[in-house]
C-alpha positions in Angstrom: 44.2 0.2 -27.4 44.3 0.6 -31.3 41.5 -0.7 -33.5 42.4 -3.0 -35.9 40.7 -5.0 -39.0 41.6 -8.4 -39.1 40.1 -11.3 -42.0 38.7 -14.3 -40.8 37.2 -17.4 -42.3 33.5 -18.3 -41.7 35.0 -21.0 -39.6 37.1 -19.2 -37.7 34.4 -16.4 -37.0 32.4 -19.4 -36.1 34.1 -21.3 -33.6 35.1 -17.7 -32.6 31.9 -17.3 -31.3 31.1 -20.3 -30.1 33.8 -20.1 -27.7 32.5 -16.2 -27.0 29.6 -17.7 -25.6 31.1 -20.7 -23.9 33.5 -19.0 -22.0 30.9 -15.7 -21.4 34.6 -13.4 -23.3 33.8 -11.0 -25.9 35.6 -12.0 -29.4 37.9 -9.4 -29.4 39.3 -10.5 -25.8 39.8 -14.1 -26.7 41.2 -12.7 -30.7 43.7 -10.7 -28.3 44.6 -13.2 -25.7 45.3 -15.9 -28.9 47.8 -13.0 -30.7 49.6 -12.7 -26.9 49.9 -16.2 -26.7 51.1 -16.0 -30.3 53.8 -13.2 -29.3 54.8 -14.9 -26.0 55.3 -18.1 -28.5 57.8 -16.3 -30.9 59.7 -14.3 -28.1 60.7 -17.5 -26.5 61.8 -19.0 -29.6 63.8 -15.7 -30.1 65.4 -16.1 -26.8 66.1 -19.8 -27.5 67.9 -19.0 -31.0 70.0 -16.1 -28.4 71.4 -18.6 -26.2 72.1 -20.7 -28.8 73.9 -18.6 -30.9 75.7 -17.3 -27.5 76.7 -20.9 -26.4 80.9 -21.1 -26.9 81.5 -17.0 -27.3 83.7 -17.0 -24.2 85.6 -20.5 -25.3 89.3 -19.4 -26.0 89.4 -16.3 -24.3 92.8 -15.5 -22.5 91.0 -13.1 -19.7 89.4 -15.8 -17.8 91.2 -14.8 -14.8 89.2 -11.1 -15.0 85.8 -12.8 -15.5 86.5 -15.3 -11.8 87.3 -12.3 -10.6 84.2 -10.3 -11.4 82.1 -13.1 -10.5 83.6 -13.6 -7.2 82.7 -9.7 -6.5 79.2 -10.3 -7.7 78.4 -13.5 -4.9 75.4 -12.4 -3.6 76.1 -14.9 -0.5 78.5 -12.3 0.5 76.6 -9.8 0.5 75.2 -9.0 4.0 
């Protein structure tokens, strides 16, 4: 792990500890497991905005045929 600084308020520190000794956690295990939820939070957004932006990209292609084709190959029911 790398040490890190981070500012908090004299709330945040509070209710930091608070929950610290609720839960039994050290602060810097529930600071981390708040910036992971944080992270996991943003990356699904992220994929979200993906597949949006990916909805429509094969609409109009002429090599439909070629795509069947490689699905068809891919059919895991066939695959023994």
């Amino acid at each position: 792990m790398i040490r890190t600084q981070v500012y908090l308020t004299e709330t945040e520190k509070k209710i930091i500890e608070i929950i610290s000794i609720e839960t039994g956690k050290k602060q810097s295990e529930l600071i981390r497991q708040a910036i992971d939820r944080f992270i996991d939070e943003f990356q699904t957004h992220e994929r979200i905005d993906l597949l949006r932006r990916a909805k429509g990209m094969w609409k109009g292609r002429k090599d439909g045929s070629l795509s069947k084709e490689l699905r068809k190959s891919w059919d895991r029911s066939k695959i023994k």
